[in-house]
C-alpha positions as CSV (number, residue, x, y, z in Angstrom):
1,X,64.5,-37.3,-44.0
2,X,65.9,-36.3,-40.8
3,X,65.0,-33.1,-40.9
4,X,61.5,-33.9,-42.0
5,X,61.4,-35.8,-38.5
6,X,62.8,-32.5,-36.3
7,X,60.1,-30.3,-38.2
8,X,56.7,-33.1,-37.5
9,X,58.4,-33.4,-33.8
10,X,58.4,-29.4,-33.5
11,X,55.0,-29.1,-35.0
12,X,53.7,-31.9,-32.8
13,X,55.1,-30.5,-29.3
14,X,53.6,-26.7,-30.8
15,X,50.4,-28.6,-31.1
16,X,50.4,-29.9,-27.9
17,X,51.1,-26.9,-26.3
18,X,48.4,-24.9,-28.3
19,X,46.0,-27.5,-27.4
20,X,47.0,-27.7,-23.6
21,X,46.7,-23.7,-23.5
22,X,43.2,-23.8,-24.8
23,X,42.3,-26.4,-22.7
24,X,38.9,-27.6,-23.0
25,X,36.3,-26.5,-20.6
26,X,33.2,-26.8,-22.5
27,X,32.5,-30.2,-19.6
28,X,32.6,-27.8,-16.8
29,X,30.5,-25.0,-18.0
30,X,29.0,-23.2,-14.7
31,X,25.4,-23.2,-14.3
32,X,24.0,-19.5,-14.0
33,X,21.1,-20.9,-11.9
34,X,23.2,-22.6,-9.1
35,X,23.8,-19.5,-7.6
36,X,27.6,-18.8,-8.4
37,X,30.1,-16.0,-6.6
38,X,30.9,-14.1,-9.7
39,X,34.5,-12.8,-10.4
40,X,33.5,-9.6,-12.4
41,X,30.7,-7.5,-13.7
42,X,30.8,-4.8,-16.6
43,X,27.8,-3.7,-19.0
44,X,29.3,-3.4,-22.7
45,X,28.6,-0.3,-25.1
46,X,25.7,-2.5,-25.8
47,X,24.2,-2.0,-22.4
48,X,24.5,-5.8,-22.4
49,X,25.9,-7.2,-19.1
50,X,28.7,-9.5,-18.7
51,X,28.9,-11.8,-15.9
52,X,32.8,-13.7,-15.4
53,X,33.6,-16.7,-13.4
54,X,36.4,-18.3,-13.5
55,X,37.2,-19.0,-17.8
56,X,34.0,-18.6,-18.8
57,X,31.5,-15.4,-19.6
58,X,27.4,-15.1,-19.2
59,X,26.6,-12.6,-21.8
60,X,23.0,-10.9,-20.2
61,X,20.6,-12.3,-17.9
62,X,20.0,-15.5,-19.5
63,X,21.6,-18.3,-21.5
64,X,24.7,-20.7,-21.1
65,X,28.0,-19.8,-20.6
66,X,30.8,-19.5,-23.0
67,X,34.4,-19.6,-22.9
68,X,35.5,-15.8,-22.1
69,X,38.3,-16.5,-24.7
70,X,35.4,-16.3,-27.6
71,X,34.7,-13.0,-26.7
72,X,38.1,-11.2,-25.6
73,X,40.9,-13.9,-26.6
74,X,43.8,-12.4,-25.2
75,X,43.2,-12.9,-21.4
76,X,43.7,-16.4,-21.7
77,X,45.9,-16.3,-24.4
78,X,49.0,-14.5,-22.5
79,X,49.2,-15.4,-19.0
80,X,47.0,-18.5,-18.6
81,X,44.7,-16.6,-16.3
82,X,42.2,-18.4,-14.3
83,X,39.7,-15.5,-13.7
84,X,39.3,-11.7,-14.0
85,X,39.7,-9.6,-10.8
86,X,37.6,-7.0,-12.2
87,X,36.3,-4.9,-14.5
88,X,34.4,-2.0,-15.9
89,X,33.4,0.5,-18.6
90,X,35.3,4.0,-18.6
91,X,33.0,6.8,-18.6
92,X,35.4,9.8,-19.8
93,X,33.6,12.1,-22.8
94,X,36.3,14.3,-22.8
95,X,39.2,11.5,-24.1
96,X,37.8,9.7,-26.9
97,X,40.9,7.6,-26.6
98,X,39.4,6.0,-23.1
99,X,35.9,6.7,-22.7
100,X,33.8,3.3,-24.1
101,X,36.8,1.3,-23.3
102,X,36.3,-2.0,-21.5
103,X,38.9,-2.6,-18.5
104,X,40.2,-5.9,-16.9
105,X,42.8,-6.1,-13.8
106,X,44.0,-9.9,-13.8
107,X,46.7,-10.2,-11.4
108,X,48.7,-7.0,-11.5
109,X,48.1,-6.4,-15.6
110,X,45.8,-4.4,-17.0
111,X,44.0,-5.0,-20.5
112,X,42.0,-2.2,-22.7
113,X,39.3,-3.3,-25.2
114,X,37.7,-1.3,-27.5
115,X,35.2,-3.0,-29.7
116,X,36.0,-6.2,-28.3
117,X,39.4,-6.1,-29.7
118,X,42.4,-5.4,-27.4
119,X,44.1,-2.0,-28.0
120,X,47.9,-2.0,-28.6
121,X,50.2,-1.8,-25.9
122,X,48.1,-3.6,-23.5
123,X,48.0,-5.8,-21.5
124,X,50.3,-3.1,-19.1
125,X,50.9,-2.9,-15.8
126,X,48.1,-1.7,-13.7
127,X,50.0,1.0,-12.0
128,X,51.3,2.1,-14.8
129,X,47.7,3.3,-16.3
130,X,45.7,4.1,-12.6
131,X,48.9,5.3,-10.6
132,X,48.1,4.5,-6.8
133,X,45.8,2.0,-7.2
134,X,46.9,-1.6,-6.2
135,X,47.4,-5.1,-7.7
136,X,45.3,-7.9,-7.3
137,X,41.9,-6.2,-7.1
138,X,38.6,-7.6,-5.6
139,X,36.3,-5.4,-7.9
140,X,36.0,-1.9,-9.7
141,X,33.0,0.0,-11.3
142,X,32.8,2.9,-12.9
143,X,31.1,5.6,-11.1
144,X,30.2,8.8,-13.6
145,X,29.2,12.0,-13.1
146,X,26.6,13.0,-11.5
147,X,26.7,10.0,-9.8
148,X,29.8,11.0,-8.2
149,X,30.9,14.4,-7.8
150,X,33.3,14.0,-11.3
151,X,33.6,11.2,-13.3
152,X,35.6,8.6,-11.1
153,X,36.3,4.4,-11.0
154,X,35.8,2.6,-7.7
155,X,38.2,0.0,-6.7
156,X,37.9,-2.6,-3.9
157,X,40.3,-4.1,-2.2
158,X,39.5,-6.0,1.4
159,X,38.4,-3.7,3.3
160,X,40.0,-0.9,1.3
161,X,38.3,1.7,-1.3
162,X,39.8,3.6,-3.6
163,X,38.0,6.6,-5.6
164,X,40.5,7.2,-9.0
165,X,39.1,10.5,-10.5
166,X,39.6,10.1,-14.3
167,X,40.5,13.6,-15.1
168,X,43.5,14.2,-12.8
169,X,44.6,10.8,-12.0
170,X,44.2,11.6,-8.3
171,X,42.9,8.9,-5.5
172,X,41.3,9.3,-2.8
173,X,41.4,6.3,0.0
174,X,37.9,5.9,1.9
175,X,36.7,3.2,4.0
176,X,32.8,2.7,3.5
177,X,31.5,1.0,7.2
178,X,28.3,-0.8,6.2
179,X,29.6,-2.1,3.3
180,X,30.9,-5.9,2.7
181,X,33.6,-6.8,0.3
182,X,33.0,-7.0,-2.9
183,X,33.6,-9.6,-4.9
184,X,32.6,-8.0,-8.5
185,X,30.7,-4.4,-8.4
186,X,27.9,-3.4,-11.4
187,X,26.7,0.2,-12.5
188,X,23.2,-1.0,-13.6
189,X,20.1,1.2,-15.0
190,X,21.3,4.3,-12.8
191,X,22.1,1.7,-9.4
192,X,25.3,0.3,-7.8
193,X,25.3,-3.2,-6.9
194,X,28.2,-4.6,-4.3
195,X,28.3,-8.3,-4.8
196,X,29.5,-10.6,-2.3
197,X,29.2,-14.4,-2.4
198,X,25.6,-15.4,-3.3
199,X,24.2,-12.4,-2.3
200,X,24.4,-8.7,-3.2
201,X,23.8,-5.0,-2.1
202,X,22.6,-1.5,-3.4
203,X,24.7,0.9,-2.5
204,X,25.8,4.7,-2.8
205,X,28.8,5.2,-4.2
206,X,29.7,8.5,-2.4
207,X,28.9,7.4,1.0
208,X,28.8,3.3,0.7
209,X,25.5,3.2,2.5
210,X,23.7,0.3,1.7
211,X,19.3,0.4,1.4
212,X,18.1,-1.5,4.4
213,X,16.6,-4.1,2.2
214,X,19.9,-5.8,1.4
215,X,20.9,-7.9,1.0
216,X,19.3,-10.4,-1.4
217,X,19.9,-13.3,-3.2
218,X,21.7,-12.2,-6.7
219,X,19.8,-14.9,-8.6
220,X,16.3,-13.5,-7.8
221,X,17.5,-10.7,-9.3
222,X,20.1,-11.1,-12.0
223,X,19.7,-13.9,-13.5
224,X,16.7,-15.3,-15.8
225,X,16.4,-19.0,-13.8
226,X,12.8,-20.5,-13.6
227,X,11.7,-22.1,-10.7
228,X,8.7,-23.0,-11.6
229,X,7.6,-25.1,-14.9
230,X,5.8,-28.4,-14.4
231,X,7.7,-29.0,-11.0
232,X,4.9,-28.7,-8.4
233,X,8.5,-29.4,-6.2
234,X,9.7,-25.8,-6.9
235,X,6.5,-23.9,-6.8
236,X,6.3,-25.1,-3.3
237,X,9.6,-24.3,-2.6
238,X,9.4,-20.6,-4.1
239,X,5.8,-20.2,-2.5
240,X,7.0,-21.5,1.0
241,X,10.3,-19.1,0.8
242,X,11.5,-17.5,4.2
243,X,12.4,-14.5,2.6
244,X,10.6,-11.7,2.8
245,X,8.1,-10.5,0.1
246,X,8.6,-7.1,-1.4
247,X,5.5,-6.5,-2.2
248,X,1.8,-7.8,-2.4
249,X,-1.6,-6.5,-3.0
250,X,-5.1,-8.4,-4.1
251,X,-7.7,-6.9,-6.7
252,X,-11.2,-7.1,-6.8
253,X,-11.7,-10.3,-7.5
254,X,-9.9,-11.5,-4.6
255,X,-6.5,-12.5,-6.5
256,X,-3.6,-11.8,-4.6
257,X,-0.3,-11.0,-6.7
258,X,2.9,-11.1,-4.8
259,X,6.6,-10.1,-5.2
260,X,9.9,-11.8,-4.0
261,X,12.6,-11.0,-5.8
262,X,12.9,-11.5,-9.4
263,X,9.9,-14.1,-8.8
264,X,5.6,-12.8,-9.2
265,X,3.0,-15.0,-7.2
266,X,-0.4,-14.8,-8.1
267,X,-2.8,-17.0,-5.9
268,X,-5.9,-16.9,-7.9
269,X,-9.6,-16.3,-5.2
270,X,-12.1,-18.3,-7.9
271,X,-10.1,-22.1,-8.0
272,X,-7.8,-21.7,-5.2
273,X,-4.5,-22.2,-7.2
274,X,-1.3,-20.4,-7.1
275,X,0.8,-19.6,-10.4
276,X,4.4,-18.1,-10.3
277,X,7.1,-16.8,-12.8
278,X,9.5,-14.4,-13.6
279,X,8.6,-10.4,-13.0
280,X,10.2,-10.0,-16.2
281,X,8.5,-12.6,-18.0
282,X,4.8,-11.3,-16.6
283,X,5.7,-8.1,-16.7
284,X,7.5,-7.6,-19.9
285,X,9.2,-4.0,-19.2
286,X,10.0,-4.5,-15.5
287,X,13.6,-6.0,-14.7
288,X,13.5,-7.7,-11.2
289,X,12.5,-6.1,-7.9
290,X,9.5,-4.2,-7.1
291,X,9.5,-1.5,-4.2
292,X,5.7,-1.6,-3.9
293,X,2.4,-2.4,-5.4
294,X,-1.3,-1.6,-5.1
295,X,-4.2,-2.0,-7.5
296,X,-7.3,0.6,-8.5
297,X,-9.3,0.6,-11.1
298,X,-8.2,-3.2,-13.0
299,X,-4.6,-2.3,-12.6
300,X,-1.6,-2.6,-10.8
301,X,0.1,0.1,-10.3
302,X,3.8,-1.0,-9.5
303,X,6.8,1.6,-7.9
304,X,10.1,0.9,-8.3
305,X,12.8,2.9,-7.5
306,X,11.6,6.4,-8.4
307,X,8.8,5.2,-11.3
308,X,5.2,4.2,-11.3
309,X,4.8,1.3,-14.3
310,X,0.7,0.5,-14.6
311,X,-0.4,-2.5,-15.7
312,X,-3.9,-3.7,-16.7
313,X,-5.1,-6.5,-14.9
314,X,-4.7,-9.1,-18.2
315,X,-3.5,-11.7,-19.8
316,X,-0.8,-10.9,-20.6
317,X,-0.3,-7.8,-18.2
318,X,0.2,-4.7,-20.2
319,X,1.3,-1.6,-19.7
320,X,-0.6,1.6,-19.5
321,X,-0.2,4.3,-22.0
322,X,2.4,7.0,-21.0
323,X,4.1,4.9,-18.3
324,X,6.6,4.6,-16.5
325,X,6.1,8.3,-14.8
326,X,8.3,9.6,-12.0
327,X,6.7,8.8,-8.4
328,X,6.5,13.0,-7.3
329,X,4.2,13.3,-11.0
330,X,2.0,10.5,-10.3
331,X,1.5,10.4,-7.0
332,X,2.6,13.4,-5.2
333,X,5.9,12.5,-3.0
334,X,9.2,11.3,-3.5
335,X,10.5,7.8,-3.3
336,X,11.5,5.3,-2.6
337,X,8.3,3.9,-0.9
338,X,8.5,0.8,1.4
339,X,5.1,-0.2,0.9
340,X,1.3,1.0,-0.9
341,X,-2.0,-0.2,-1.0
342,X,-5.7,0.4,-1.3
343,X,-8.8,-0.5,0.5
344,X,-12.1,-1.1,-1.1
345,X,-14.7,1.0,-2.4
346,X,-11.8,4.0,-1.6
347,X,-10.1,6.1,-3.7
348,X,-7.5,6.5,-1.3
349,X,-3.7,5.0,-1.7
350,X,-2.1,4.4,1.6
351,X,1.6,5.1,1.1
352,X,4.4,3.9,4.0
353,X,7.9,5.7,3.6
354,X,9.8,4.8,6.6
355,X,8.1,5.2,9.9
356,X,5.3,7.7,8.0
357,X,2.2,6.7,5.6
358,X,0.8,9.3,3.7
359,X,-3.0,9.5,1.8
360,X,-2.9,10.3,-2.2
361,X,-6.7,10.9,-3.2
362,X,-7.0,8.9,-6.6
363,X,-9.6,11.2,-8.0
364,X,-7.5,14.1,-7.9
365,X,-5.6,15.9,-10.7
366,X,-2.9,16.7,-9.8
367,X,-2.3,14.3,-6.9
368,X,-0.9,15.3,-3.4
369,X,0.6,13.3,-0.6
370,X,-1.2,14.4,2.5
371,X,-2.2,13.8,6.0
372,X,1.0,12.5,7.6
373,X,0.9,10.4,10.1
374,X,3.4,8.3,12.0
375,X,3.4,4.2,12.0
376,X,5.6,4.3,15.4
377,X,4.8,0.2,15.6
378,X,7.5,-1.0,13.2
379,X,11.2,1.0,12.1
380,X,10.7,-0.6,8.7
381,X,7.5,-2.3,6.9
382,X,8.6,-4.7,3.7
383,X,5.0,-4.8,2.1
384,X,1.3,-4.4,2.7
385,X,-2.1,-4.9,1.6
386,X,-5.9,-4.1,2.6
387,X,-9.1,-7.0,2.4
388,X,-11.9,-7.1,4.0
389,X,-10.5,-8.3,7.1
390,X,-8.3,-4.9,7.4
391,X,-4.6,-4.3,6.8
392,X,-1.9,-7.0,6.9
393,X,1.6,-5.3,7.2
394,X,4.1,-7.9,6.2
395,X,7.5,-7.1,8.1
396,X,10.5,-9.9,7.2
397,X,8.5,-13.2,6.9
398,X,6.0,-12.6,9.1
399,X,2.5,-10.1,9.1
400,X,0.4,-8.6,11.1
401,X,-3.4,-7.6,11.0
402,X,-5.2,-4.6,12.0
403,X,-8.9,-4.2,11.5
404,X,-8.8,-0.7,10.4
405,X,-6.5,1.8,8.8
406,X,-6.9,3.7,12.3
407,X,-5.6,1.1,14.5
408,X,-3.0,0.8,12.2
409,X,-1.4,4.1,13.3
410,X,-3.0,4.2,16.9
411,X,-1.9,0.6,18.4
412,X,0.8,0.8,20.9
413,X,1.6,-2.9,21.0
414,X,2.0,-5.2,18.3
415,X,-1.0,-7.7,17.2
416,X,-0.7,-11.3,17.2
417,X,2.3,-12.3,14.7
418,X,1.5,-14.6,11.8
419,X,3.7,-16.3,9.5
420,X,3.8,-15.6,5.4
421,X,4.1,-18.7,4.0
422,X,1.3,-20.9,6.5
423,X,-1.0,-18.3,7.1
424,X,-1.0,-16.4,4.0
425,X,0.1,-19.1,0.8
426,X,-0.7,-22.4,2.9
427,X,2.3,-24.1,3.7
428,X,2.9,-26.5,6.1
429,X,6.1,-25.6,7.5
């Protein structure tokens, strides 16, 4: 009978400790669409992303959290870990043993997952399988070749960057300038993203510049959260947003379709309403942000990055047969472009790169950026569209008119400055 008791006791206190290791956090799951400071970033063999914070894991770019111990067990099983430092994907074709594997620092441990399952031996000591890189990591991302001169992983630590080259071990210590620590880092559809707080950056990973339009808000761009629904509240709120559009254009009906973010306005000429939602939702094979936009012909022809995606002006928007197609094919010049549009009864698109706007001739095959000319009034232009009133150039959260294409690039001073979200959408503040 006795020992009966001392084997229920033991069971009991193995219970308790079980059930005190997996303690339940299924009350506190994080809400993707607060804006959270995620820990880590990696994309899975999948392509799938996987967002961390704290114990719990966002699969993709919508949908609830989970516990991260559903998905890889042993990182909470071992050490009681609160959160992953950082992770990424090895990129390493020539040693089947690594390449495909999933990494994650916690602390000064490393573990290896292949196929969701950890590999044996792990978790080891991080020094022990990246000699001269350091515990306690802010981020990593894997950064393959050609993207960096040979396949490599970039560490962050403070201020301190660390390039490991997979092939020969070696490191290389650089300090990028204009960059702010990372928190988790992403290798994303050909980009590197920095994340740091709410926000995040696009960066290159050789030289740690970052684009001039970062940075931006990370849920506008990756993560799925409408704003909008039945909440007139929100609309407003999105609609009457400070920050500055990315792009905007109107058709010929007078519509005006606008783009912040991972957000599409559309302020509709015949009933005076506005509409808003995802670009991914209206626009079914774009992600997030767009570089530029101007319409021709019942379409919207949309750059982003170094791609042209046509849409047909419909419900629902759809794409145009044979796109995407590289910027230089489709219109003559290499990205990115800061800004586009096209005035009426021309067949003329107006393109800004930096301080220069070139002319692409529609009806042309093939097409050819030309006549080059300077637009000396602003360093950087966000967006900008022609009416009948002329051109409105929209720089940060503010635009400014000119009656002509011509005075456009021939004013010396700026024109009266008008605000985006009174003058333009009708807000009151």
């Amino acid at each position: 009978m006795k020992l009966l008791a001392n084997f229920l006791c033991v069971c009991l206190i193995s219970a308790l400790v079980h059930a005190d290791h997996h303690e339940d956090h299924s009350s506190d799951l994080p809400d993707r669409c607060e804006g959270l400071e995620m820990d880590a970033a990696v994309v899975n063999e999948d392509g799938v992303p996987y967002f961390f914070k704290g114990h719990f894991l966002f699969k993709g770019f919508d949908g609830k959290a989970e516990m991260s111990n559903e998905t890889f067990a042993e990182l909470d099983d071992d050490h009681k870990v609160g959160h992953v430092d950082a992770a990424f994907r090895m990129h390493n074709e020539d040693s089947p043993d690594e390449h495909d594997r999933m990494f994650f620092f916690l602390d000064h441990k490393v573990y290896s997952y292949y196929d969701h399952k950890l590999e044996s031996g792990y978790p080891k000591d991080i020094s022990e399988v990246f000699p001269g890189i350091p515990d306690h990591l802010e981020s990593a991302v894997q950064c393959p070749h050609p993207d960096c001169d040979e396949d490599s992983v970039i560490f962050f630590k403070g201020h301190d960057i660390y390039h490991y080259h997979v092939k020969s071990k070696a490191v290389d210590k650089k300090e990028f300038k204009t960059m702010p620590n990372c928190t988790s880092a992403f290798h994303y559809m050909g980009h590197f993203y920095c994340f740091h707080g709410h926000m995040f950056s696009k960066f290159d990973p050789k030289t740690g510049e970052v684009d001039g339009k970062y940075p931006k808000e990370a849920i506008d761009y990756f993560m799925k959260c409408s704003k909008f629904g039945d909440n007139s509240d929100n609309l407003d709120r999105e609609r009457c947003s400070r920050v500055h559009l990315d792009a905007i254009t109107s058709d010929d009906a007078g519509d005006i379709y606008a783009f912040r973010g991972n957000f599409f306005l559309n302020t509709h000429y015949d009933n005076h309403t506005m509409t808003a939602e995802t670009i991914g939702h209206a626009f079914k094979e774009l992600h997030n942000d767009v570089d530029a936009v101007f319409s021709y012909h019942s379409h919207l022809y949309m750059i982003k990055d170094d791609q042209v995606y046509a849409y047909k002006v419909s419900n629902p928007h759809t794409l145009a047969e044979g796109f995407p197609k590289p910027i230089k094919e489709e219109l003559g010049l290499e990205g990115p472009i800061d800004a586009a549009f096209v005035c009426e009864d021309h067949h003329i698109a107006h393109l800004i790169k930096g301080e220069h706007m070139f002319d692409v001739e529609l009806n042309d095959t093939p097409r050819v950026a030309t006549n080059e000319r300077t637009v000396g009034l602003f360093k950087k232009v966000d967006a900008a569209m022609c009416g009948p009133k002329g051109v409105k150039v929209v720089v940060g959260n503010h635009y400014y008119q000119f009656d002509s294409i011509a005075l456009l690039v021939g004013a010396k001073a700026i024109p009266e400055q008008h605000r985006v979200a009174m003058d333009l959408f009708g807000c009151d503040h």
